[in-house]
Every structure is written in structure tokens, then in C-alpha cells.
C-alpha positions as CSV (number, residue, x, y, z in Angstrom):
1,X,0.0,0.0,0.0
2,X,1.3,3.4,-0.7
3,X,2.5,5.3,2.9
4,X,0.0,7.2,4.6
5,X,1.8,10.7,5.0
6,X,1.3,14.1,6.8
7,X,0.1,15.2,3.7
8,X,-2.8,12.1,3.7
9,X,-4.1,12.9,6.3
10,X,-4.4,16.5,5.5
11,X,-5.6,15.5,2.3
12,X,-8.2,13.6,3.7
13,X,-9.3,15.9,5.9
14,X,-9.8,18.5,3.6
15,X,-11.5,16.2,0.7
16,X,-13.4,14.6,3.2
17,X,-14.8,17.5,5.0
18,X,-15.6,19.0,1.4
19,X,-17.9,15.6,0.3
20,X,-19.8,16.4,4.1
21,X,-20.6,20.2,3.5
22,X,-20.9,19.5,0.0
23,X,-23.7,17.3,0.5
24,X,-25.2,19.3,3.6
25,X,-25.7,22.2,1.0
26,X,-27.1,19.6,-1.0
27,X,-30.0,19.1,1.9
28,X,-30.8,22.6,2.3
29,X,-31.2,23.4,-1.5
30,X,-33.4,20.2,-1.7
31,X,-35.8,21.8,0.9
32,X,-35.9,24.9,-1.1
33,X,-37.1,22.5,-3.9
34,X,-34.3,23.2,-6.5
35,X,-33.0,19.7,-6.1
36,X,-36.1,17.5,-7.0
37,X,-36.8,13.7,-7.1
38,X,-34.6,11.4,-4.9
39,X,-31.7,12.5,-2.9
40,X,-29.5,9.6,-1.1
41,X,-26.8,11.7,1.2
42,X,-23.2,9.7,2.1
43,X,-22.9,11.6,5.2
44,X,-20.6,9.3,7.7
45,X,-19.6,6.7,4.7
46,X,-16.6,9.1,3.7
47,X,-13.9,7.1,4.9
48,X,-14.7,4.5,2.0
49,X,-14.8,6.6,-0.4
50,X,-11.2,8.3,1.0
51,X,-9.7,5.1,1.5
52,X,-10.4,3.8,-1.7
53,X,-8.7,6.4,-3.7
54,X,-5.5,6.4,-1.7
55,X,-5.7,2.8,-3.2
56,X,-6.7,3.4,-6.5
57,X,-4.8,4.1,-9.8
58,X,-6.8,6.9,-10.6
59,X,-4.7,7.0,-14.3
60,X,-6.7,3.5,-15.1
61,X,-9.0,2.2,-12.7
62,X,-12.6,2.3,-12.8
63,X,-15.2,3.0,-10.1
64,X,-18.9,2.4,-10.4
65,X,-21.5,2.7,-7.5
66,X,-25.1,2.9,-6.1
67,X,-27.3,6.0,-6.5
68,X,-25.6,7.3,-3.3
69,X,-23.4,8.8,-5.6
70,X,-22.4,12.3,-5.4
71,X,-19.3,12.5,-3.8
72,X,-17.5,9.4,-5.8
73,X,-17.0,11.4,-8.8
74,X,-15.6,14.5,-7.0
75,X,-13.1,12.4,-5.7
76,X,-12.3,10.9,-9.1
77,X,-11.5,14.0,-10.4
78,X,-14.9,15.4,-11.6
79,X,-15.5,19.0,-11.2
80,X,-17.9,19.4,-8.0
81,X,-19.4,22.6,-9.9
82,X,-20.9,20.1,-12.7
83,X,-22.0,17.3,-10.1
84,X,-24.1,20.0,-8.5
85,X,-25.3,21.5,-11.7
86,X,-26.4,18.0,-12.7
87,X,-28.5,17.8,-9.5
88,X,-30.2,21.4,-10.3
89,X,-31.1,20.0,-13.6
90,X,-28.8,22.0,-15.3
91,X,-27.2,22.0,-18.6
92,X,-23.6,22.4,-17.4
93,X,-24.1,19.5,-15.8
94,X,-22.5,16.2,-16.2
95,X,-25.3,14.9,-18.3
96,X,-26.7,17.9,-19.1
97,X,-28.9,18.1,-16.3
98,X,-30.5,14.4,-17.7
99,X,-29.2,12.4,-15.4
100,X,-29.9,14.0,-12.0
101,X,-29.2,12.6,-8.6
102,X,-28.9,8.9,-9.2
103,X,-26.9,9.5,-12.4
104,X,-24.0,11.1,-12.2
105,X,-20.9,9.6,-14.6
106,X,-17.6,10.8,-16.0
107,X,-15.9,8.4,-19.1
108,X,-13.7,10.8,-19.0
109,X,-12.3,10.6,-15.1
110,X,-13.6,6.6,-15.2
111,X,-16.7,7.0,-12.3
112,X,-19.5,4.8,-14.9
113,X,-22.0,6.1,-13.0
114,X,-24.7,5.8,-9.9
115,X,-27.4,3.5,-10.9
116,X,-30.7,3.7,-9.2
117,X,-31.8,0.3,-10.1
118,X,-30.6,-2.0,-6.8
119,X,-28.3,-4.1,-7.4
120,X,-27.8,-3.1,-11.1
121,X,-24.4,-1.7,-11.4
122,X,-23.0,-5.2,-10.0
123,X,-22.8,-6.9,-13.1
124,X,-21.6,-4.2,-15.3
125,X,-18.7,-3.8,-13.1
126,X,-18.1,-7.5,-13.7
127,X,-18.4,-6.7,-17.4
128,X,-15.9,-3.5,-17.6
129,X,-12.9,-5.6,-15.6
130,X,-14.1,-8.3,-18.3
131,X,-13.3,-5.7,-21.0
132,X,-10.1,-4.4,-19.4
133,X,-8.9,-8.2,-18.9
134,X,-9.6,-8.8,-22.8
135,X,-7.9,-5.9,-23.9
136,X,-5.1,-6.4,-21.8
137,X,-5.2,-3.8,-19.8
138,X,-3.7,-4.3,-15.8
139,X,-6.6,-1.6,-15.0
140,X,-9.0,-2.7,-12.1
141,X,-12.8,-1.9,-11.4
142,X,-13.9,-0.9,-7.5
143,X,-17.6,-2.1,-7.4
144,X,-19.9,-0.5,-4.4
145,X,-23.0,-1.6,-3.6
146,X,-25.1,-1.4,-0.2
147,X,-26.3,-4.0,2.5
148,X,-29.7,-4.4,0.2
149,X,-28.4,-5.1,-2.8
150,X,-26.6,-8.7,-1.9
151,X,-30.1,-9.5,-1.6
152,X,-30.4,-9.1,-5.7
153,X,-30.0,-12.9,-7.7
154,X,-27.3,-10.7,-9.6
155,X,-25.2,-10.4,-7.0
156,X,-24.6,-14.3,-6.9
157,X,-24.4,-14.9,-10.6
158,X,-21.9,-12.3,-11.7
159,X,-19.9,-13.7,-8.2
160,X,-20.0,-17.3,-10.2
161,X,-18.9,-15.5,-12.5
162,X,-15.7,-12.7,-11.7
163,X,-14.0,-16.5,-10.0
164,X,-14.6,-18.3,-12.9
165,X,-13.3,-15.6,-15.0
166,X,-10.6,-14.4,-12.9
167,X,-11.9,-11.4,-13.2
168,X,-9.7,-7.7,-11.7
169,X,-12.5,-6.3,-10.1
170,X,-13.0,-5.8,-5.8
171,X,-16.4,-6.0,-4.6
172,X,-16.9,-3.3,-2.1
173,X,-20.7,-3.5,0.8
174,X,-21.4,-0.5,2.3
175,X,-22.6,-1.9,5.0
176,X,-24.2,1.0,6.9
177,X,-26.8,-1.2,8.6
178,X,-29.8,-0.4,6.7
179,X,-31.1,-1.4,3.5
180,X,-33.8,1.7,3.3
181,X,-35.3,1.5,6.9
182,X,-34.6,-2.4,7.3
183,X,-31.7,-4.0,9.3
184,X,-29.2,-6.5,7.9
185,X,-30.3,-8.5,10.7
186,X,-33.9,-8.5,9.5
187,X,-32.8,-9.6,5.9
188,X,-30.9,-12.9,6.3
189,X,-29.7,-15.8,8.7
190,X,-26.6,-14.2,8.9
191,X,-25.0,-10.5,9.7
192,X,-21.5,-11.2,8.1
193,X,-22.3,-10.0,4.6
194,X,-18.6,-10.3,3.6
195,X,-18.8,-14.1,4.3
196,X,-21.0,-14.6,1.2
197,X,-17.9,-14.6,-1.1
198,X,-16.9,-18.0,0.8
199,X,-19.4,-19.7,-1.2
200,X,-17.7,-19.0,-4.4
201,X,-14.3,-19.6,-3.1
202,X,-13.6,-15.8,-3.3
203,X,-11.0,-13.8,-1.3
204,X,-13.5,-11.7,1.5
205,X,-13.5,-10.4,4.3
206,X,-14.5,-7.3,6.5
207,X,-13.2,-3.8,6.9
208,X,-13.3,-1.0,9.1
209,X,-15.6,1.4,6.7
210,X,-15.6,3.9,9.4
211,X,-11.1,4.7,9.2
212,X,-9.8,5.7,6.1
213,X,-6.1,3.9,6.5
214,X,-8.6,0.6,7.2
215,X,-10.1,1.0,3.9
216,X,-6.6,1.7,1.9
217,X,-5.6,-1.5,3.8
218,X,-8.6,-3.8,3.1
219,X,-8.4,-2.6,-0.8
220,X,-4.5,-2.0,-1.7
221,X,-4.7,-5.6,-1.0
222,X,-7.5,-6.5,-3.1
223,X,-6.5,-3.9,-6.0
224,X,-2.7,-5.5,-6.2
225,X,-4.2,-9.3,-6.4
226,X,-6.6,-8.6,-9.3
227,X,-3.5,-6.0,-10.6
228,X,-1.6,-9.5,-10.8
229,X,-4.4,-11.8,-13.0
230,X,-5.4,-13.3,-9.3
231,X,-9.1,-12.2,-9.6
232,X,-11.9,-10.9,-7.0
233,X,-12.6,-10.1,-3.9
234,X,-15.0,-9.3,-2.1
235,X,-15.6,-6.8,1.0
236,X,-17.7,-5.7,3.5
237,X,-17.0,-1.9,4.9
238,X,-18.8,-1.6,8.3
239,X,-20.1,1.8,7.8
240,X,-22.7,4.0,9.1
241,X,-24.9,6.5,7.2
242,X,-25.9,9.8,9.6
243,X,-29.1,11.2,7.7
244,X,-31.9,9.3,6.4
245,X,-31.6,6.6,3.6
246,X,-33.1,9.8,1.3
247,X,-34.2,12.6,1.9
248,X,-37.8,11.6,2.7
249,X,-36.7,8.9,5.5
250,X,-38.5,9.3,8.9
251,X,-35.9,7.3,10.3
252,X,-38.1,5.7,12.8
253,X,-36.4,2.1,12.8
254,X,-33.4,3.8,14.8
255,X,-33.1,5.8,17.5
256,X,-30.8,9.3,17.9
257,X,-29.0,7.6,20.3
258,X,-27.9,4.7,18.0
259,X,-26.8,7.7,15.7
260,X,-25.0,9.7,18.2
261,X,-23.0,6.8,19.1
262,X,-21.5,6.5,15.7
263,X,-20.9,10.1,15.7
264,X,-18.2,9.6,18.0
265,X,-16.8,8.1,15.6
266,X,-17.3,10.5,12.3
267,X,-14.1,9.6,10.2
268,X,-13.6,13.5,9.7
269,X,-13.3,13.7,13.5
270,X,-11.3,11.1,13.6
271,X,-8.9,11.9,10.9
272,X,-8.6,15.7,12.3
273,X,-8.0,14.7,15.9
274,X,-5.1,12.3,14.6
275,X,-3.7,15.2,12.6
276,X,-3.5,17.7,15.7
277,X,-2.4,14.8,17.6
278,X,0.7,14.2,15.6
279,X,1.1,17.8,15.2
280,X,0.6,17.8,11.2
281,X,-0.8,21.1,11.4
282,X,-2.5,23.6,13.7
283,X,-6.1,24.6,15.0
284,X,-5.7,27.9,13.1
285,X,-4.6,26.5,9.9
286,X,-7.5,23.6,10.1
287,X,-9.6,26.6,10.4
288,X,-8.4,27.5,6.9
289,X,-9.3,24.8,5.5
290,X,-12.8,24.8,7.1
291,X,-13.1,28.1,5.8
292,X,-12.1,27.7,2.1
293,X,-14.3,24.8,2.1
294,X,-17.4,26.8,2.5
295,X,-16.1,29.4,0.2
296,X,-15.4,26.2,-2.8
297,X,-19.2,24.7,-1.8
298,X,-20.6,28.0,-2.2
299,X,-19.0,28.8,-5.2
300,X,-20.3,25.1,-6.7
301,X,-24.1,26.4,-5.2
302,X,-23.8,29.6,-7.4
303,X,-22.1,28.0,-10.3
304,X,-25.7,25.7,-10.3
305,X,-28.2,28.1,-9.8
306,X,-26.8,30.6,-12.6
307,X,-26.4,27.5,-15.0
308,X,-29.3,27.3,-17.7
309,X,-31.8,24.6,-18.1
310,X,-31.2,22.6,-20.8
311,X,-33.1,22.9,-24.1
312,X,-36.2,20.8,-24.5
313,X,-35.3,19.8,-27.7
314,X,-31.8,18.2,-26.2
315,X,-34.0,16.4,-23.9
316,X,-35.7,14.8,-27.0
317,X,-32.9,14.0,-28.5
318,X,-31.9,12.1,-25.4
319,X,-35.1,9.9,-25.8
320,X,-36.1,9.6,-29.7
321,X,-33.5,8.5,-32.3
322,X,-36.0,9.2,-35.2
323,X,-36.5,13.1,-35.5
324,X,-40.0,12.9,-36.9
325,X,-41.1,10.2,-34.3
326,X,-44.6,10.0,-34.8
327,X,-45.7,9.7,-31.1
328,X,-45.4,13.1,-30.3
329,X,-48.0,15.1,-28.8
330,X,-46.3,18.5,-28.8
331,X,-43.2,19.1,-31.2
332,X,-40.2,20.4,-29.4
């Protein structure tokens, strides 16, 4: 694994910090109704994300996700003023303001998108390591998915599959605990999701989703065997998610106790107390970097909200191949 430095830390702190207020500007715009439809916030799953890229080749490997998907492409290199344009519905967005919440996806920086069907993106992760593999390439694909979706039939098939295959992709759970509002102990005889992989005679196991340096462990590890032709793994990141599963979540299956108790440990508290503790940097220079934060989030806010809709007729074009498609009740 590459060395967790002074600088990783401060890195992390800084990126990770960004992703939190980042989304938590997301919240209050979606109140004010300019972020419509569905809005699943990462808040407290961070350290995943973090981890993962200290990890990652981010000159070849791929990343593709759930719909709780905002933050991954920031970190992949997208520009966080097009990922909240996207959610405004806005044509400098990176769809064009098509794709919205669930959606986002850079070819260009290799994040193949959120996908809001459950479960859907597992597959397809299988199937771009299977195109790497065939064309040669030593590039390897980081596949996320949450608690619920290893409930999906899909899950088990494209496992069968990435061991037969040999395939250079890592499987990554989120476990956070809850698939929507239900438990992982309500969903199956057993609470050890990463244990699953046993059946197919995978490499598995479970991570600390909750520390960043646990994360780059757990997946240097799994990157450098599928980097060598030695296939799959799959992982389980013990996470835990602080807001709702969306935005309209009640939360009534948990209690604000059970969520204060993770709070203690927030991986942004954790990596900022373990940069003051080794002395990487100062209160008052941390306070910078709280402060330009805010200033970068806002600027990402105003970029979106002074961003024009998208033309109708580019919507069309999105949907209808044949110009003169006959179904059309009003022309664009």
C-alpha cells in the first residue's frame, strides 16, 4: 500500500470535509425544492470513499456505485461545480442536467456512474474488468454496492462469474446497517455479509468502513491481487450513514441515540483529531481549511443556480433517435 503521510491525512481531511458540507448544501437546496426527485446523502460513509482512492490508480481504474453517488465522482477528479449543476437540472451538468441525482458519470475521469436500479451496477462492473482483462489492460474496477443489494440474484451470478473468470475487479458492501429503513439482521440468517464470497471460493473479508487507513488497507490488497491476474474479492466496509436513507426517511427504525454513538466516531473527527495529535498542522490552519471549504461549496451552489436549463429539444434528442417520431403530442 502506498504510505499514509502528513500530507494524507491533510488531504483527507480536507476532501473529506468537502464531500460532508458539500452534500449538507445539498439538503438545504433540496428543501428549497431546487434539487427535485430522490436524494440519497453519504454523510458518515466518507472514509470508503477516501480510503479507496489512496488505493486506486486513478490513471486506469474504474469506479462504479449505487445512487448514493455524489461525492465518488468528486473524488475521481470530476468538477464538483458540474456534479451540483447535474442535480439542479442544469445543462452544465455532467449529463446535461438528464441524469440527475442517481446518475452522475464521468468516461472521462472513469466514475460509470450511480445506478438507481438495486443491485444493477454489479454486473456491469463485472463486465468493464471483463473488458479491461480482454484488452489487456492491468486496470482494475472498485464495485460498491449497499447491504440491500446482496439480496439481488445478480449479485450471486456475476460472483460465479468474476471467480470463474478471474476477473480484476473488488467488490466493495457498504454496509451501513440499513437497507432503506430495514436491518441487515432482518434480511438474512446471517450478519457477516462479507462471508458470502466463501461460497464462491472468493477472497473476502470485513473492513473498518468507518477509518480511512482501514479502507486503503482492506483494498491496496484487493487492487494488487486482481492488478496480478489473481481475480476478485469481495468486501464488506462496516459503515454508518448519519441522515436518512433519502431525503424523505423518517428514520423511525433507529433511535438518535444509535446515531450519536456513531458520531463519535465521524471519520472526519477522527482523521482531524489524529492530525492535531501528531502535530501535522495547527487549529488555526484547520480553520483555513474549514473556511475555504465553505467558500469552494458556495462557489459550486452559485455555479448551479446561474447555470441554464437545458433545451427541451436536447431532452428529445436524449429519448427519440427518429426526428419525426410519430408519437409526439407537442413538437419540441
Amino acid at each position: 500500500m502506498k504510505e499514509v503521510t502528513k500530507e494524507t491525512y491533510l488531504s483527507w481531511y480536507e476532501n473529506m470535509l468537502f464531500w460532508r458540507k458539500f452534500e449538507d448544501k445539498l439538503a438545504a437546496v433540496y428543501i428549497q425544492q431546487k434539487v427535485r426527485g430522490f436524494l440519497h446523502l453519504y454523510n458518515g460513509q466518507e472514509a470508503v470513499l477516501a480510503g479507496s482512492l489512496h488505493a486506486m490508480d486513478l490513471t486506469k481504474d474504474r469506479m462504479i456505485t449505487a445512487y448514493r453517488n455524489h461525492v465518488q465522482p468528486i473524488g475521481m477528479g470530476v468538477d464538483p461545480r458540474q456534479v451540483m449543476a447535474e442535480l439542479f437540472g442544469k445543462a452544465t451538468g455532467t449529463s446535461q442536467g438528464l441524469g440527475g441525482s442517481m446518475h452522475i458519470f464521468s468516461k472521462e475521469h472513469r466514475f460509470h456512474g450511480g445506478h438507481g436500479i438495486v443491485g444493477g451496477q454489479i454486473p456491469l462492473g463485472a463486465g468493464m474488468a471483463f473488458g479491461d482483462k480482454y484488452h489487456g489492460s492491468d486496470a482494475v474496477t472498485l464495485c460498491y454496492m449497499g447491504d440491500g443489494a446482496v439480496r439481488q440474484g445478480s449479485l450471486h451470478e456475476t460472483l460465479n462469474l468474476a471467480m470463474l473468470w478471474k476477473l480484476p475487479v473488488v467488490f466493495i458492501v457498504e454496509n451501513n446497517g440499513y437497507a432503506m429503513g430495514t436491518s441487515v439482521e432482518r434480511t438474512a440468517n446471517h450478519t457477516d455479509i462479507w462471508k458470502l464470497g466463501l461460497g464462491y471460493e472468493m477472497p473476502c473479508g470485513p473492513i473498518d468502513g468507518m477509518d480511512p487507513v482501514k479502507v486503503a488497507e482492506g483494498i491496496s490488497e484487493a487492487i494488487n491481487r486482481a492488478r496480478k491476474g489473481d481475480g476478485p474479492t469481495f468486501l464488506e466496509a462496516k459503515t454508518y450513514r448519519y441522515r436518512g436513507h433519502s431525503m424523505s426517511d423518517a428514520q423511525h427504525y433507529r433511535t438518535k441515540d444509535e446515531v450519536n454513538e456513531y458520531r463519535k466516531i465521524d471519520p472526519i473527527t477522527q482523521v482531524r483529531e489524529h492530525i492535531l495529535k501528531s502535530e501535522y498542522t495547527t487549529e488555526d490552519q484547520l480553520g483555513k481549511i474549514d473556511a475555504d471549504v465553505k467558500v469552494r461549496v458556495q462557489e459550486c451552489a452559485d455555479f448551479a443556480e446561474s447555470s441554464p436549463y437545458p433545451e427541451k429539444s436536447v431532452m428529445y434528442d436524449a429519448v427519440y433517435e427518429q426526428s419525426d417520431y410519430p408519437f409526439l403530442a407537442h413538437k419540441p
